[in-house]
C-alpha positions in Angstrom: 246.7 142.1 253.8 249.2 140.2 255.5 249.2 136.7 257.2 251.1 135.5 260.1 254.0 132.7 260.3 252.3 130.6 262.1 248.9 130.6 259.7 250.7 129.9 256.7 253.4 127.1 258.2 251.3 124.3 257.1 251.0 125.3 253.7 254.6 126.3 253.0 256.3 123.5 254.8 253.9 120.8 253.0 254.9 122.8 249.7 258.6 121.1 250.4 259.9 118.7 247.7 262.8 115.8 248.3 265.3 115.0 246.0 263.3 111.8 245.1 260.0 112.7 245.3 258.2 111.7 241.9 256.6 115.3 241.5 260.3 117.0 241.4 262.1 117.7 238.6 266.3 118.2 239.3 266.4 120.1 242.4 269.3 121.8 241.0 267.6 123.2 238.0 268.3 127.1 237.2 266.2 126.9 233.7 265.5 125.6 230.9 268.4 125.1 228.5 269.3 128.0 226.7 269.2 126.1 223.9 265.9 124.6 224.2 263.4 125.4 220.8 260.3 124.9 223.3 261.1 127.2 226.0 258.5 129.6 225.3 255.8 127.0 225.4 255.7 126.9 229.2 258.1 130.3 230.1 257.4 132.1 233.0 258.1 135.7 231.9 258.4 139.4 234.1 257.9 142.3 232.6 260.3 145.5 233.1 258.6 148.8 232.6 262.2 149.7 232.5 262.0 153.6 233.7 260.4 152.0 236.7 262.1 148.8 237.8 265.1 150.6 239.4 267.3 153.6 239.0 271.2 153.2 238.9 272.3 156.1 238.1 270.5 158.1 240.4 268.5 160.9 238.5 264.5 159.4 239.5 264.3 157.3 236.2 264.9 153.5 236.0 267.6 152.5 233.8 269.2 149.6 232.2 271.7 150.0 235.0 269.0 149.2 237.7 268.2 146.4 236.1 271.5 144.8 235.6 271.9 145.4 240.0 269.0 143.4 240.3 268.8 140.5 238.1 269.6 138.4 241.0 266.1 139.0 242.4 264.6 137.9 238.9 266.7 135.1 239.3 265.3 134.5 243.5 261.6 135.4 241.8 262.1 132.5 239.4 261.2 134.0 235.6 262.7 132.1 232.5 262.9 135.7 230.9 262.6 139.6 230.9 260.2 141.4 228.6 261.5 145.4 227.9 258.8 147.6 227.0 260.7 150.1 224.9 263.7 151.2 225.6 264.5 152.8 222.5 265.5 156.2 221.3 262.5 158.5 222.0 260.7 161.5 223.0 258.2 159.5 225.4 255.8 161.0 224.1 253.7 157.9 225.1 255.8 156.3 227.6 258.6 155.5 225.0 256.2 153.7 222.3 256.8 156.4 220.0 260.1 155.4 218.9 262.7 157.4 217.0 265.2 155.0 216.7 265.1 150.7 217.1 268.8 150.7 217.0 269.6 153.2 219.9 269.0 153.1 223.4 267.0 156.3 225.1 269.8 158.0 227.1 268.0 158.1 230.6 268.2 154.1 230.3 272.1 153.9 229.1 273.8 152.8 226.4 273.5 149.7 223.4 276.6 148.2 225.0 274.8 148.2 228.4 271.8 146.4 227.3 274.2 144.1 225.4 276.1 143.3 229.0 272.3 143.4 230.2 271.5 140.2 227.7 274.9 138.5 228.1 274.6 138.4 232.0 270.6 137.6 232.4 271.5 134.7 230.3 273.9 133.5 232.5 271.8 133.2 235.0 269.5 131.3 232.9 267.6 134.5 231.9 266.0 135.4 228.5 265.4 138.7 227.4 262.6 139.7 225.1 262.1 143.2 223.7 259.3 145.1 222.6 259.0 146.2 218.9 256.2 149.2 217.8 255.2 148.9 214.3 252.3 150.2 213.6 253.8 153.9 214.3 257.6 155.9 214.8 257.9 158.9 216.8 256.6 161.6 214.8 261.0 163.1 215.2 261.7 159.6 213.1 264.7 160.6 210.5 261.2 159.1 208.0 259.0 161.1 209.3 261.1 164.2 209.3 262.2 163.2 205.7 258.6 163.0 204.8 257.2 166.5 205.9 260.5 168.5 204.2 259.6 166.3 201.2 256.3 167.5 201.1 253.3 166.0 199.1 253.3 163.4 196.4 257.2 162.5 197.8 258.8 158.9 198.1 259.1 159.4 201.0 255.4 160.4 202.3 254.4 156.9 200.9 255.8 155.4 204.1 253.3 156.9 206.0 249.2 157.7 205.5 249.5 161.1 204.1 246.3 162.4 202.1 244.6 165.4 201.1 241.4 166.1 203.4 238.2 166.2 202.2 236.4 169.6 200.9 237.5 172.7 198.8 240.1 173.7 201.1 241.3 170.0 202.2 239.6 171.3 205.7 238.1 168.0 206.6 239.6 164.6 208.1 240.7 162.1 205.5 238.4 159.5 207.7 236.5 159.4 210.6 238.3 156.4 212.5 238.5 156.1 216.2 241.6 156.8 218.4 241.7 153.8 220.9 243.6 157.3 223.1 240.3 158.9 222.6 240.0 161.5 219.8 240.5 162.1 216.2 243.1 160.0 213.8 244.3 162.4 211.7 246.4 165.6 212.2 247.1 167.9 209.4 250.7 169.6 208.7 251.9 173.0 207.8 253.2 173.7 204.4 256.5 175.7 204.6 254.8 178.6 203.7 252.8 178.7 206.9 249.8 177.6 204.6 247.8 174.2 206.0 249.6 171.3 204.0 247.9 167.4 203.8 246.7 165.4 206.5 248.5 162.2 208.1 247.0 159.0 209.8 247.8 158.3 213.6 245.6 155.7 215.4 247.0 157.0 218.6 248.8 160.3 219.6 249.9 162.9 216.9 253.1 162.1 217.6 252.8 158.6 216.4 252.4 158.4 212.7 251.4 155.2 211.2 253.7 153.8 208.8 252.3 152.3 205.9 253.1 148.3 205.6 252.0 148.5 202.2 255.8 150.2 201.2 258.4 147.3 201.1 261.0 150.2 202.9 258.5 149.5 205.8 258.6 145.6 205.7 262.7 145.9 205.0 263.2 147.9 208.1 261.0 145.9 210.7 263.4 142.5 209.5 266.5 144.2 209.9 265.7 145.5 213.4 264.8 141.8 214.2 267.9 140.8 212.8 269.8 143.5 214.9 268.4 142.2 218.1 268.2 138.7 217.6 272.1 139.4 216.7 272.6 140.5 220.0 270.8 137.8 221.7 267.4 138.6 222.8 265.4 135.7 222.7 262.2 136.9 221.8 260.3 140.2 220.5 256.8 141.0 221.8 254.9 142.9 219.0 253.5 146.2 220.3 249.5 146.3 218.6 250.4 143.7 216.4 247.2 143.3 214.5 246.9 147.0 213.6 249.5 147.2 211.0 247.8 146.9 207.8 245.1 149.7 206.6 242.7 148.8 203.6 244.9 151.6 201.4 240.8 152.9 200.1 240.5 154.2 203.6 237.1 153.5 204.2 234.7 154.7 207.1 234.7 151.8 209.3 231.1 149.9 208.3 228.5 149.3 211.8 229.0 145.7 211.5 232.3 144.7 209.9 232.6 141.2 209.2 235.8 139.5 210.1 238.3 140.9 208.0 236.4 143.7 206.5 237.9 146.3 209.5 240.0 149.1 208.0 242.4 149.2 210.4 242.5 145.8 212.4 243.3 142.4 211.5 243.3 142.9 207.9 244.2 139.7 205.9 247.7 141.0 204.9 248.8 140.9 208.0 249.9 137.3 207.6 252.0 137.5 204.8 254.2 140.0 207.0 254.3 137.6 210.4 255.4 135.0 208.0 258.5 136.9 207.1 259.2 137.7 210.8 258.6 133.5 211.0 261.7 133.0 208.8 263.8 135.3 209.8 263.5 134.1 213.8 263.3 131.0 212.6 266.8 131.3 211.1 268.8 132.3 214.1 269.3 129.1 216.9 267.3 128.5 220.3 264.1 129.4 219.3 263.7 133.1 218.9 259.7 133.3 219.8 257.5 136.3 218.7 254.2 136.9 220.7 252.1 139.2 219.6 249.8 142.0 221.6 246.4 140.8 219.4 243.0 142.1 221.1 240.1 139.9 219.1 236.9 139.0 219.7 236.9 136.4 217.0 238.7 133.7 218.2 239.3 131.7 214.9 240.6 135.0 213.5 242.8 135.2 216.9 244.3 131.5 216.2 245.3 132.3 212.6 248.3 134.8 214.2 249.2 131.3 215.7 249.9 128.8 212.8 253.3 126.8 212.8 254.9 129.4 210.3 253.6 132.8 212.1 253.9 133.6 215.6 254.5 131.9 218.4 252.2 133.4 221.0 249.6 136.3 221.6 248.9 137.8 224.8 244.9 136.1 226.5 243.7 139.4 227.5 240.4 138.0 227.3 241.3 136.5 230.9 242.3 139.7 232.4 239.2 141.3 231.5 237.1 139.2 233.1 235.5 139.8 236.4 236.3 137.9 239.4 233.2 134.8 238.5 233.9 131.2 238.7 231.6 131.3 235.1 233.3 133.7 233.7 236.9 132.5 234.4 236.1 129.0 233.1 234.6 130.4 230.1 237.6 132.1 229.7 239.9 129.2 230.4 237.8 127.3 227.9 237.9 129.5 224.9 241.4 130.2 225.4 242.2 126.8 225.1 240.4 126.0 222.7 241.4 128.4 220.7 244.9 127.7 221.0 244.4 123.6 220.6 243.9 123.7 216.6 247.1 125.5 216.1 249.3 123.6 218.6 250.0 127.0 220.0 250.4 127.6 223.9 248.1 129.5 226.3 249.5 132.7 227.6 248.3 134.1 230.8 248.6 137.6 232.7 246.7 139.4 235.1 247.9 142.8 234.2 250.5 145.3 232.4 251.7 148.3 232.2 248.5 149.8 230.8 246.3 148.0 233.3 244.7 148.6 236.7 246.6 146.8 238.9 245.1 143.1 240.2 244.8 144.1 243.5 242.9 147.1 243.0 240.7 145.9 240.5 239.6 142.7 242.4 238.5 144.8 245.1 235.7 146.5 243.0 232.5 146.2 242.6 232.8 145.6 239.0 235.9 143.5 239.0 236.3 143.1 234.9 238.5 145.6 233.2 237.5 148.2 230.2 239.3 151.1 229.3 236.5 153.3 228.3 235.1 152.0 231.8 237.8 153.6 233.9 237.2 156.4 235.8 238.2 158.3 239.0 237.3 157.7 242.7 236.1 154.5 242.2 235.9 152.5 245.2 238.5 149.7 246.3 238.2 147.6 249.1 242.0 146.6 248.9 242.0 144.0 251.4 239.4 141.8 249.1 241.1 142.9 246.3 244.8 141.7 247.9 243.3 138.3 248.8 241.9 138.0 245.4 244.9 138.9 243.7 246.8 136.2 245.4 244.4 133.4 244.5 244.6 134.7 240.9 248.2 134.3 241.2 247.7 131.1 242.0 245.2 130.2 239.3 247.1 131.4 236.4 250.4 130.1 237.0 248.5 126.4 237.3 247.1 126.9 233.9 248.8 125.3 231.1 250.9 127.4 228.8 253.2 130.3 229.7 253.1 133.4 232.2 253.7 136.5 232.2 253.7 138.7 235.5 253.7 142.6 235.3 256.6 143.7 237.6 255.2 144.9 240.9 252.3 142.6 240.9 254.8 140.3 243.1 254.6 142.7 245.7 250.8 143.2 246.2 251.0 146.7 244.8 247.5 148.8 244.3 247.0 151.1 242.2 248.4 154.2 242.5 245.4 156.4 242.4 246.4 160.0 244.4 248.7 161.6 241.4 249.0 165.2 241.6 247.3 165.8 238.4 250.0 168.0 237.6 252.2 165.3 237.6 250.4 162.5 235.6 252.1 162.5 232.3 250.0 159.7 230.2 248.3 161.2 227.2 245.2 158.8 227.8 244.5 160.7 230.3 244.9 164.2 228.6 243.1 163.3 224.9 239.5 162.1 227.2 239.7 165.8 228.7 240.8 164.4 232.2 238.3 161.8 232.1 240.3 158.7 231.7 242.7 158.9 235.0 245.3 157.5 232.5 247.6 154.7 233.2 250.5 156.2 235.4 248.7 154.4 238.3 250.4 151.3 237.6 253.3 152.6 236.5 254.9 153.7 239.3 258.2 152.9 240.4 259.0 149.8 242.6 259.7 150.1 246.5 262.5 148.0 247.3 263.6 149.4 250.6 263.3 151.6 253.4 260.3 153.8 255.2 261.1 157.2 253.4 260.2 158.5 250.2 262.0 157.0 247.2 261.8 153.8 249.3 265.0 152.3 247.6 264.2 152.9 243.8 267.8 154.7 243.4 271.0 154.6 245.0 271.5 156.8 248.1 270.8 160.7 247.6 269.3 160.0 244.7 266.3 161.8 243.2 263.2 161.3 244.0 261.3 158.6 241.5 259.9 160.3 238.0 256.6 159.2 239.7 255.7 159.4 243.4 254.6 156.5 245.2 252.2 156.2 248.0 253.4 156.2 251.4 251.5 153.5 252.2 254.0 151.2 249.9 256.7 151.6 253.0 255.1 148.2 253.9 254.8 146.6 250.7 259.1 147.1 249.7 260.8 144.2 248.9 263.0 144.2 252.0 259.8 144.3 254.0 258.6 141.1 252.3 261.5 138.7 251.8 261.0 138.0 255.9 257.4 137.8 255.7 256.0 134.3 254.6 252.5 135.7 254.5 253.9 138.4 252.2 252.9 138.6 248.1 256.3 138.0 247.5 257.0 135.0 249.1 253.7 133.2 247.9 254.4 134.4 244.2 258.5 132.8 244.9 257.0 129.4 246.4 254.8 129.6 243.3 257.4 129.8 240.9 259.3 127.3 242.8 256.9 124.7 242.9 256.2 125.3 239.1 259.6 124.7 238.1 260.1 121.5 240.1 256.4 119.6 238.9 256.7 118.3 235.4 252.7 117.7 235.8 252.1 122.1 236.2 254.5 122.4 232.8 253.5 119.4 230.9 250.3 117.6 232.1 247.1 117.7 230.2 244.9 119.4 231.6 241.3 118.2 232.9 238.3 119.7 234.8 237.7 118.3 238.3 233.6 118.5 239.4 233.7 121.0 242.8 230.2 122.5 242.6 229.1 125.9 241.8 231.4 128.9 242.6 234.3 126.8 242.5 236.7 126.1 239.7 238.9 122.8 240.1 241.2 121.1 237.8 244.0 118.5 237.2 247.5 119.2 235.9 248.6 115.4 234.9 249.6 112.9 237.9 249.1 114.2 241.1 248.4 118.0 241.3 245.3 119.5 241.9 244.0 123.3 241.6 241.2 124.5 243.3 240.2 127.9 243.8 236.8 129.3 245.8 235.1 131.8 244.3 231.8 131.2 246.2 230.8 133.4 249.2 231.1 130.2 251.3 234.2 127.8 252.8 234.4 124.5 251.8 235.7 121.4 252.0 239.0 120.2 250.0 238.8 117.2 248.0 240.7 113.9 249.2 244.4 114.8 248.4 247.6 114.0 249.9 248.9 117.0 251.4 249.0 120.7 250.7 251.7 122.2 248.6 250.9 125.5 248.8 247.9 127.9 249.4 247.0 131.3 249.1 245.6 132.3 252.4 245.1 130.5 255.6 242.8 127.4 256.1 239.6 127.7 258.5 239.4 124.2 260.3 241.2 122.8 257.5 238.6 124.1 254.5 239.6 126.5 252.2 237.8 130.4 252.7 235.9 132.6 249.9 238.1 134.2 247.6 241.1 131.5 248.0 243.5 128.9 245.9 245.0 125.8 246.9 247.6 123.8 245.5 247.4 120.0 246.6 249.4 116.8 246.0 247.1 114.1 245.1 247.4 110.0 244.3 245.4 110.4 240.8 
């Protein structure tokens, strides 16, 4: 969906702030102080699926390279920092979460002394980099892991891992019956040297991820020092990959129909703490405020708020909110819990929309059943992408006027759909291949960016270079970055004017926040002094509340009332 100049003038010259107007913050600003312990609290934050951002080096896979040629966009977009999924030493076995080594860069991306140039020159334009750790598993080619199976049974070193016997007289059956969240069994059994079926060993998701065993202090000693390697190189941040999977009740139990809270096997065990307090200290110890946010998927939300005491982490990813279908009660109800979950610890709000393992917004919101479930995902489901693209940018709207921080999947600034024509024989997620080609997987959103151009390739890499590691949809030739940096009714621009505006109000950083009465199918709410949300989720236009002027809005105005499916930003006196 596109909109014209002309219909979106109003909005984006109103969206204008002077030097002294009382809503503006230092016009000059680039971001917050490097130095500043509370950046996190309100950090806008872009996440790189780094082998498809953008491809220096020209052989179809993004690279730290690509990244490096194009931080000045992330500084035009307007993040505070740059989240790496793994980059890390690796078979990709599962899109590079299998790691094999934290203190090596995977040579498709480059080099440790690139991403060292990487963090030094994101930083200097007021950049922070955050980078993904995995420690519920290594790469099943781990020096551990390989150590482990030579060692064979009853070794040091298979007590870093879930190694046991299986059940029955010839060890033939699984240790447990636990549930891969990848589809499938949890256990895999090796192969004595003597060709003879050796012991079993635990992975909660492919094979090739073994879970380590946090019970073993080697474990809890390794995950500090790879902190401490990173935070000495000057990332500002770690996101931790399934962080409330780590700790397994060592009895391995079946899990029980109804566990209570804290009773599951496998997730959110009490323990847990003790090791997020020893990450605490040691980011706590280095200056700046080195924040840890954690990837945490509870129901409970007291158990969820625990993760978030002063001396734990700083953050965990609200994918409660992204789950949700597109409902004014069920986004309030959302909003709501989140916060209030978040209020006892003193903890920010995060908000997102998607990630890479996510269908994209703008496909999503354009189904019938807008909420998001993994086990709920299926083929040739139908998208009506224009509903889904005006949805998408009202969303984007919504969440970056919610208090807290935000993180934005990269692409989802362009408008991108889901990619949902692979050729199945090139789809390479292993979601896809452990439900029996049931699951479509989660390539879809991870193909690579268009950022120029009509043809094939549309940019991602320098000139004659290799077509992408993923093909994109032809249909993207009018969604590249080039295309959208002239067009004021693009995704781009509106999600740039966002993240302008943002920056500049202290009210959409700092103000309480407050619920403003707008009838039913509408959500409306107060950021401090003088800014006003208001988003239409009802099948109706209406009317916008008294206000000032408009400062920005997500689609055009019909005789000055805001359509179905829209988000204004206004100026107001109270």
């Amino acid at each position: 969906m596109s909109f014209t100049l002309d219909s979106l003038r109003t909005p984006f010259a109103s969206a204008s702030l002077s030097e002294t107007d009382p809503l503006n913050k230092d016009a000059g600003i680039v971001s917050p102080s490097t130095n500043d312990p509370d950046w996190w609290r309100s950090a806008v934050v872009y996440q790189i699926y780094i082998r498809s951002f953008a491809d220096g080096d020209g052989d179809g896979t993004g690279d730290i390279a690509g990244v490096r040629s194009r931080l000045g966009y992330l500084r035009d977009l307007g993040v505070d920092a740059i989240w790496f999924t793994p980059w890390y030493a690796s078979p990709l076995a599962d899109g590079g979460y299998d790691v094999a080594d934290y203190r090596a860069i995977h040579p498709s991306f480059g080099e440790l002394a690139e991403a060292e140039a990487l963090i030094r020159e994101a930083l200097e334009l007021g950049i922070r980099t955050i980078i993904d750790v995995v420690p519920n598993h290594v790469s099943d080619q781990h020096p551990w892991f390989q150590a482990a199976l030579a060692a064979g049974p009853g070794s040091p070193e298979r007590e870093r891992f879930w190694f046991r016997d299986g059940r029955g007289p010839d060890g033939d059956g699984i240790p447990t019956h636990w549930v891969s969240d990848f589809q499938g069994e949890t256990w895999t059994r090796t192969t004595n040297p003597d060709g003879t079926p050796g012991q079993w060993y635990l992975h909660l998701f492919t094979p090739e991820q073994p879970d380590l065993n946090w019970n073993h202090p080697d474990v809890r000693r390794e995950f500090e020092d790879v902190l401490r390697f990173w935070f000495d190189r000057g990332v500002a941040g770690v996101r931790i990959d399934s962080a409330a999977l780590l700790v397994k009740d060592e009895n391995l139990p079946e899990v029980p129909k109804n566990p209570q809270p804290g009773q599951h096997p496998t997730v959110d065990r009490d323990e847990l703490h003790d090791i997020y307090r020893g990450w605490r200290t040691v980011a706590d110890s280095y200056p700046g405020a080195r924040s840890l946010v954690g990837e945490i998927w509870l129901p409970d939300i007291e158990r969820f708020a625990k993760y978030l005491r002063p001396d734990e982490l700083h953050m965990a990813f609200n994918f409660d909110f992204m789950a949700r279908p597109w409902d004014a009660a069920n986004l309030r109800a959302s909003i709501d819990a989140t916060l209030a979950a978040h209020a006892p610890v003193g903890a920010p709000s995060t908000w997102v929309l998607s990630n890479h393992d996510v269908t994209r917004p703008v496909t999503r919101y354009g189904r019938e059943d807008s909420s998001f479930a993994f086990a709920a995902k299926r083929f040739g489901t139908p998208t009506d992408l224009e509903l889904g693209t005006k949805r998408a940018r009202a969303a984007a709207l919504l969440t970056a006027a919610l208090p807290g921080s935000l993180y934005i999947y990269q692409g989802d600034e362009l408008g991108l759909p889901e990619a949902e024509d692979i050729p199945a024989g090139l789809i390479q997620d292993p979601m896809h291949f452990r439900s029996q080609g049931v699951d479509p997987g989660r390539d879809g959103c991870r193909v690579p960016l268009p950022w120029r151009g009509t043809a094939a390739g549309f940019g991602f890499g320098p000139e004659g270079a290799a077509q992408p590691w993923l093909p994109q949809p032809e249909s993207w030739a009018r969604l590249t970055v080039e295309e959208q940096e002239s067009d004021q009714g693009s995704m781009l621009w509106l999600y740039r004017e966002a993240l302008r505006i943002r920056r500049r109000i202290p009210a959409m950083t700092e103000g309480d926040f407050a619920w403003v009465d707008a009838g039913d199918g509408v959500l409306s709410f107060s950021r401090g002094t003088g800014f006003l949300c208001v988003i239409n989720l009802s099948s109706a236009p209406i009317e916008l509340p008294e206000h000032d002027s408009i400062l920005l809005s997500s689609t055009q105005l019909v005789s000055g009332r805001l359509p179905p499916d829209s988000c204004v930003w206004l100026r107001t006196q109270h």
